[in-house]
N, C-alpha and C positions, 0 to 999 in steps of 0.2 A: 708794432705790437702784434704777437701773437694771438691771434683769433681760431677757436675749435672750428676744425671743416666742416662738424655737425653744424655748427651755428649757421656759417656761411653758407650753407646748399640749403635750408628752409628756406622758405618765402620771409617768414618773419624774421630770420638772421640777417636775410638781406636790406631789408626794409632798419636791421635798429641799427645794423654796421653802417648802414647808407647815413643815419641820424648822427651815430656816435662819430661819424668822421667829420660832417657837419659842426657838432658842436666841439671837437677836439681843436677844429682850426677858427670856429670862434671863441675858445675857451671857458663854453660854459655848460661844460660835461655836468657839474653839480645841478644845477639850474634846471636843465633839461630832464634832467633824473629824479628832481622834487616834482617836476610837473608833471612828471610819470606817474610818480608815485601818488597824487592827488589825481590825477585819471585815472588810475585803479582803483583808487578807495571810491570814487563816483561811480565808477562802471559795477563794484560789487555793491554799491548802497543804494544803487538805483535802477531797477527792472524796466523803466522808460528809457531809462540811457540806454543798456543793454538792447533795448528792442530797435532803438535809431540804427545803431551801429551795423544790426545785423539780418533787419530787415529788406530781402528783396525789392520789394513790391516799392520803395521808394527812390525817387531818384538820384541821380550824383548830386544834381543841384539841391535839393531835399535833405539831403544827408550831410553837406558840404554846410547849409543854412544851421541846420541845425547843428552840428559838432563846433564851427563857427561859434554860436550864441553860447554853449557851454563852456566853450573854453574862453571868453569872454568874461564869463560869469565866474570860474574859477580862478580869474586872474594868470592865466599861463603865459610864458614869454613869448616872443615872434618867431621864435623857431620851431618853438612846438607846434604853435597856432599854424602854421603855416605848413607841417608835417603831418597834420591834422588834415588839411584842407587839400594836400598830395593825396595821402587816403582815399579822402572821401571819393576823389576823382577819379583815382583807380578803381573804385569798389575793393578796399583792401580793410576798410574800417572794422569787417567781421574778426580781422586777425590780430586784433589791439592786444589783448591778451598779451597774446606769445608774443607779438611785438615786443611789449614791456618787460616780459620778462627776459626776451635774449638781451634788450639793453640793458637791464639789470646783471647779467650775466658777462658781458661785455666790458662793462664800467668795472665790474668787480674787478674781471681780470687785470685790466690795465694799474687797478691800485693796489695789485699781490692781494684780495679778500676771495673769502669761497666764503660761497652763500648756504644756511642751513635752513630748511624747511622742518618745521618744528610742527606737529599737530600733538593737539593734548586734549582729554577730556574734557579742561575747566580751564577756561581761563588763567594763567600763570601771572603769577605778583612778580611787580621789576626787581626782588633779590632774586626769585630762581630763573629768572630770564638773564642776568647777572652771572650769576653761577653755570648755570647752561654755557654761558657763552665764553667762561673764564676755561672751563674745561673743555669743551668743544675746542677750543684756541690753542689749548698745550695741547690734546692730540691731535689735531691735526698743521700744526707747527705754523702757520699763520694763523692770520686776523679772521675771525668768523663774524657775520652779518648774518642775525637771524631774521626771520620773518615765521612770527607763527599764526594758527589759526586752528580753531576748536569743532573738535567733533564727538559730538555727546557718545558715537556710538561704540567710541575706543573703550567708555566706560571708567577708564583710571590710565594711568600710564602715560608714553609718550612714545611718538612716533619720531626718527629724525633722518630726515632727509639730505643726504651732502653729496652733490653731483651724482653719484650712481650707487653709491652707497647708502646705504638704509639702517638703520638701528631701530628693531622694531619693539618696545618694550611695553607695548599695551596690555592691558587684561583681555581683552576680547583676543587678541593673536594668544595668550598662553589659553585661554579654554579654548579656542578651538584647536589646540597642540593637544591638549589632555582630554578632547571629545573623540580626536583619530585616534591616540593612543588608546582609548580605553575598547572602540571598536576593533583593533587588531587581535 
């Protein structure tokens, strides 16, 4: 499998390529990448979790107990738990994030998907997440996985994000195009 050398030279590329090979040779890439993605949705719904992860002042063991009893509680496999509890040891917990998401990025590539990053003013109903993603899909000639999330201050529109590319069709990006323009 081809892996981007951006991936590979982060700290965090290292750390999901080091997972993603792990779970390739026990075959449960899916698995690993649910439990990811249920550690993301933890780490964004919870400003406690966040503060475990990334707080100094506590210890390996501290950090190791705690991320432990979380992932306990969230029912995650023995691979993740136990990738979990590598972290904690290293002190690399702070870099969960990106972790998740280069194996996100990782796992796409191995299954031919490119991932889009979608921000919207409002919340989107699963026809135009549907649509988004039928048309995201013809141009760009594979399978698109979105993931979106909302930020009131686009105002209308949508923002879309695909590896380095950007499509930026907000209201807030055209008035501030029509506030330099009108300053010239």
């Amino acid at each position: 499998m081809e892996i981007s050398a951006g991936i590979q030279a982060s700290l965090a590329g290292r750390y999901a390529s080091a997972l993603f090979d792990l779970a390739s040779e026990a075959g449960t890439v899916s698995a690993v990448e649910s439990d990811l993605d249920t550690l993301a949705n933890a780490l964004a719904e919870s400003a406690e979790l966040r503060e475990v992860t990334t707080n100094p002042e506590l210890s390996r063991k501290a950090q190791g107990s705690a991320i432990a009893g979380v992932a306990a509680h969230l029912g995650l496999g023995e691979l993740s738990k136990n990738f979990l509890g590598v972290l904690a040891q290293n002190r690399r917990l702070g870099h969960l994030g990106d972790i998740i998401r280069a194996f996100r990025a990782i796992a796409a590539a191995q299954r031919g998907e490119v991932t889009a990053e979608v921000t919207s003013a409002h919340a989107l109903t699963d026809a135009q997440i549907d649509a988004l993603k039928t048309k995201l899909t013809a141009r760009e000639g594979r399978t698109v996985k979105l993931h979106s999330k909302v930020d009131p201050d686009l105002l209308g529109g949508l923002v879309v994000t695909i590896g380095s590319k950007r499509i930026d069709g907000s209201i807030r990006t055209r008035l501030n195009s029509l506030a330099q323009a009108m300053k010239a």
